[in-house]
C-alpha positions in Angstrom: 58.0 56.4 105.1 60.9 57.5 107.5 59.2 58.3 111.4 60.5 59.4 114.6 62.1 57.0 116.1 63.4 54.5 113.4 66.5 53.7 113.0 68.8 54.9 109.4 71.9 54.0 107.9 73.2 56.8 105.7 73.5 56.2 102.1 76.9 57.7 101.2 78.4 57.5 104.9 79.2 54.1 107.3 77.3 55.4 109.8 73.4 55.2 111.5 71.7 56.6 114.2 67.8 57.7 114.7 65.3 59.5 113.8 65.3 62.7 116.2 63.2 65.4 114.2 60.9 66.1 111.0 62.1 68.9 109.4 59.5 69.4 106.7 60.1 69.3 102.9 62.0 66.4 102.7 64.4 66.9 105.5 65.3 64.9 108.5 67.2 64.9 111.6 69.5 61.8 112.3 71.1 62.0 116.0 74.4 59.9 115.3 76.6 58.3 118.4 78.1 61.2 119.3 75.1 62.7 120.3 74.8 65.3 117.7 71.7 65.6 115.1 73.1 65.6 111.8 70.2 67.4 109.0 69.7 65.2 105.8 67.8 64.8 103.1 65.1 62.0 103.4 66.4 59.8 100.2 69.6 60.0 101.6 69.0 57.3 104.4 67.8 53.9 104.6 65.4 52.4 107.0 67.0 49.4 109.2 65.6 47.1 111.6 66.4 46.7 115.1 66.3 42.6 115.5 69.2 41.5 114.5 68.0 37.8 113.8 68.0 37.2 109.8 64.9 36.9 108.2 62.3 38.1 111.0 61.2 41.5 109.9 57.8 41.1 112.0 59.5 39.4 115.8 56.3 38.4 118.0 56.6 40.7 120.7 57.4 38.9 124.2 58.5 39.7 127.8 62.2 39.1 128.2 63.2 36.9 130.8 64.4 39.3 134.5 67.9 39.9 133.3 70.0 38.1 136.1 71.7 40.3 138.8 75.6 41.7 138.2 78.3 42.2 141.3 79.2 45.1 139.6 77.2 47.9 138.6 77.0 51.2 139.0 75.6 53.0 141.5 71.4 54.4 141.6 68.2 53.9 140.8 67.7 53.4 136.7 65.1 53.0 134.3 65.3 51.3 130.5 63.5 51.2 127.9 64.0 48.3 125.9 63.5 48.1 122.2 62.0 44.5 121.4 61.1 45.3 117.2 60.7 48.8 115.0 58.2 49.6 117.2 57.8 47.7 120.7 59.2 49.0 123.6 59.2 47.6 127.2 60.4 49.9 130.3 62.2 48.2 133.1 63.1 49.5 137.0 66.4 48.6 138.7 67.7 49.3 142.2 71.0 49.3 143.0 70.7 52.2 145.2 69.4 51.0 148.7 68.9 47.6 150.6 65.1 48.2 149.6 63.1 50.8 147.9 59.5 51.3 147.7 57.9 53.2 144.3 55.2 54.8 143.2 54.6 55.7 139.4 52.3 58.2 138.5 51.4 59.1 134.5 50.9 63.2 133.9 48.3 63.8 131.8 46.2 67.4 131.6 48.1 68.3 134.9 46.5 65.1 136.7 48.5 62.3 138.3 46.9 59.3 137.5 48.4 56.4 139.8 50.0 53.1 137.7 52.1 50.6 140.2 53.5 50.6 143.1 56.7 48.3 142.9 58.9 47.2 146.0 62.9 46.1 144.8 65.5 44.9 146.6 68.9 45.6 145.7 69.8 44.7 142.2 66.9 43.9 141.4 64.7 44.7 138.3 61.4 44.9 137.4 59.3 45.3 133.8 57.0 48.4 134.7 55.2 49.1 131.0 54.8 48.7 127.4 54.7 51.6 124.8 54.8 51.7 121.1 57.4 54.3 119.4 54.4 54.9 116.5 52.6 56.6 119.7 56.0 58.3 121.2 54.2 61.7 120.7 51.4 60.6 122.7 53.6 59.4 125.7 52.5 60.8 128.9 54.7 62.3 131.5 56.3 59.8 134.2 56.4 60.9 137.9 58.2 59.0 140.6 57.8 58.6 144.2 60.8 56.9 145.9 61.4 56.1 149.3 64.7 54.1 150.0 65.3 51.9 152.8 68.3 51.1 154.4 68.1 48.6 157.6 70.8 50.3 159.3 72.4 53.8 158.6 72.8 56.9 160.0 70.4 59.1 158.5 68.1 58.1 156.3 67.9 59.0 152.6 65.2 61.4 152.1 62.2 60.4 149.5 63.1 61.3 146.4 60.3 62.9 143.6 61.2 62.5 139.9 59.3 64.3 136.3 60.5 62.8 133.2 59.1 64.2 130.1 60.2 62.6 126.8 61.2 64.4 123.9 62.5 63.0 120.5 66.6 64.2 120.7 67.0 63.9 124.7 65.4 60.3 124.6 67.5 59.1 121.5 70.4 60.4 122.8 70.1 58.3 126.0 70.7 55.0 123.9 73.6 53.9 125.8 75.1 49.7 127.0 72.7 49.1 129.6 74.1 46.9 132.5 71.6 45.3 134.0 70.1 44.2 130.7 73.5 43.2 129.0 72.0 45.5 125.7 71.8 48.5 124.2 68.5 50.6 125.8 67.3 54.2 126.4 68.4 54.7 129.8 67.7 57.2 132.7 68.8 57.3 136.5 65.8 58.8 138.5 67.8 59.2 142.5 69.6 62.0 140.9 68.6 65.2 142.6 69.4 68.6 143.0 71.5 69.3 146.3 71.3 72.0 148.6 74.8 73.4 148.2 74.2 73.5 144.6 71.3 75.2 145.1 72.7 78.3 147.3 75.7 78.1 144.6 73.0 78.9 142.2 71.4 81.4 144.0 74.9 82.9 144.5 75.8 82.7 140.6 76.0 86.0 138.4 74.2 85.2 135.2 74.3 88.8 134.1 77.7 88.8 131.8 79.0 85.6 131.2 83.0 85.0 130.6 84.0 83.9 127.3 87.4 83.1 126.1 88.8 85.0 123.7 88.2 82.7 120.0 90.9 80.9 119.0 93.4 82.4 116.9 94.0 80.2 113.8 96.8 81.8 112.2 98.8 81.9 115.0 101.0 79.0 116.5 98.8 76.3 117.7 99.0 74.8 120.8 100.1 71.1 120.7 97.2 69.8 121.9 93.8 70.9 119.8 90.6 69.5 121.5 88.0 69.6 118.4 85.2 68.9 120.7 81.7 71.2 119.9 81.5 72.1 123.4 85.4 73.1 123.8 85.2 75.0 120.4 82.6 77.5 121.7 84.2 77.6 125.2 87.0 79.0 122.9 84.8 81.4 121.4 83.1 80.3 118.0 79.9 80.3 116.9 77.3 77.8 117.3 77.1 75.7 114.0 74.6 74.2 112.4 77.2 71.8 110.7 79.2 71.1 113.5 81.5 68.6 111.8 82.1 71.3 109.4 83.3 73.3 112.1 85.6 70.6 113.5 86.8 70.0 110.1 87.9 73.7 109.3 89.5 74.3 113.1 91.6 71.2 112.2 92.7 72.0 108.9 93.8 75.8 109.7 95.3 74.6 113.1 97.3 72.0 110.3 98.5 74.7 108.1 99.5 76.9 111.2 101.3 74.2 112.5 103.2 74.0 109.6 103.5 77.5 108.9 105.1 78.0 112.4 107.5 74.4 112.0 106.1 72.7 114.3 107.5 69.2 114.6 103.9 66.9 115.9 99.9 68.2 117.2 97.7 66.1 118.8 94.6 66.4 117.7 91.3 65.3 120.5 88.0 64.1 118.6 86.2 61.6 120.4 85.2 57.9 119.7 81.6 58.2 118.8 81.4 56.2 115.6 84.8 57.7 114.8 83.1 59.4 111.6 85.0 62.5 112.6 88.6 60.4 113.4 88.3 58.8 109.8 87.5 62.2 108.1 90.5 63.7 109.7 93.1 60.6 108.9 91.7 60.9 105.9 92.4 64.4 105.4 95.9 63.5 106.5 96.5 60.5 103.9 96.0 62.9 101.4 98.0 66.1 102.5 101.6 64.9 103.0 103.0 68.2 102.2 101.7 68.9 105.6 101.9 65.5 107.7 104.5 63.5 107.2 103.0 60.8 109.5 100.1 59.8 112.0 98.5 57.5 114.1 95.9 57.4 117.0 97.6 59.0 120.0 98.7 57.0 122.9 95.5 55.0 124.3 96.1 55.1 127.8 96.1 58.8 128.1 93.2 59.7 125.5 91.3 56.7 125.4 91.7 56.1 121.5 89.9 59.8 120.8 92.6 61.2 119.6 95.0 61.8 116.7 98.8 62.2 116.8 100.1 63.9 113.7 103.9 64.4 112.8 104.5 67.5 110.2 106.1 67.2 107.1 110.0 69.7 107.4 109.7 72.9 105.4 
């Protein structure tokens, strides 16, 4: 039986992600590497582990050893949560934010703060704080942090910082990212991040009452050379919010093609992202099998978009 939290491989697609939400009758929702929840049927997914040794379906749950320390690493105060089976999770603290920092975890639960453990780090260094099981990830109370942060000589000091995380299925999913100071993959969160002042009065400042939108995109018309197929840039551009949002990508792309070609253009670049490049195969593709449209393509030049995009050259009419 599929859960929250387990990790899928689709059926009919190379791709996997997790278990985000329950949809009822049969229905899931899978949050994929590019962060967005994809709806499927149940049967059309398959249940994969998350050790990757052969032949160990049931690991014995143990500490890992205190990952050693990096030179390099970016700057703040993070916490992980590191997956040890298909349902084991351990939740590590790291400081490379401050000289020293002192911390106090609290758990939320019924609106009372119920202390847990006070931990003192030094920079780039890390500490296991808890164990939790992702069977019980519905029952996980709220975390709140206390942080005071030391520096032995500076000219102001930093101010204590106060941190709330609640955990919900999608935002917690989607925070499975390389984490550095484990040299794996884990849910990670940076907890120094606060709020400033100036953003604050720019806030205040901010009329919410009519917000701008572009006008939508025109697809008929002459396409601009350079199509960003993002979800966030297609409703900047005025579309509707899609519940299949590769659907949407797919459709801007193919009317932006046929424009293109309507209007002789000679080559469009089309942005989609890396993610698990399910959208960059779709569109090539698309392309391998349309060349009364697209004479030729290939993935536009790396060191401008990073290998997430698509360089297509049109076919003469």
């Amino acid at each position: 039986m599929i859960k929250l939290g387990d990790k899928v491989r689709f059926v009919n697609e190379n791709m996997e992600g997790f278990v985000t939400s329950l949809k009822g009758k049969g229905l899931i929702g899978v949050t994929v590497d590019s962060d967005f929840e994809i709806p499927v049927l149940e049967s059309q997914v398959v249940k994969i582990g998350f050790d990757e040794k052969a032949g160990n379906n049931q690991p014995e749950v143990q500490v890992s050893e205190k990952p050693r320390k990096l030179s390099t690493q970016p700057m703040g105060v993070f916490i992980a949560f590191e997956r040890i089976n298909d349902q084991d999770i351990q939740a590590w603290i790291h400081n490379n934010f401050t000289e020293k920092i002192l911390l106090a975890i609290y758990r939320k639960e019924q609106g009372v703060f119920k202390f847990i453990k006070q931990i003192q780090l030094d920079k780039e260094e890390t500490e296991l704080f808890g164990k939790y099981r992702m069977d019980d990830f519905q029952n996980w109370s709220t975390l709140y942090f206390q942080l005071i942060a030391i520096e032995f000589t500076t000219v102001k000091p930093v101010q204590p910082i106060s941190r709330e995380f609640s955990f919900n299925a999608k935002t917690f999913h989607a925070s499975l990212k390389h984490c550095f100071f484990l040299s794996k993959q884990a849910y990670t969160f940076r907890i120094d991040e606060s709020l400033a002042l100036p953003q604050l009065e720019q806030l205040k400042q901010k009329d919410f009452s009519e917000p701008k939108q572009e006008p939508k995109m025109d697809l008929k018309a002459r396409p601009e050379e350079l199509i960003d197929l993002h979800y966030p840039a297609l409703l900047a551009k005025g579309f509707q919010p899609a519940k299949d949002i590769v659907g949407l990508q797919m459709e801007v792309f193919t009317q932006c093609m046929e424009a293109a070609h309507v209007h002789h253009m000679k080559r469009i670049v089309f942005i989609h992202g890396i993610g698990n490049q399910y959208l960059r195969n779709k569109i090539q593709t698309w392309l391998g099998k349309h060349k009364e449209l697209a004479k030729s393509f290939r993935d536009a030049d790396p060191i401008q978009f990073g290998g997430g995009a698509t360089e297509v050259f049109l076919t003469e009419n």
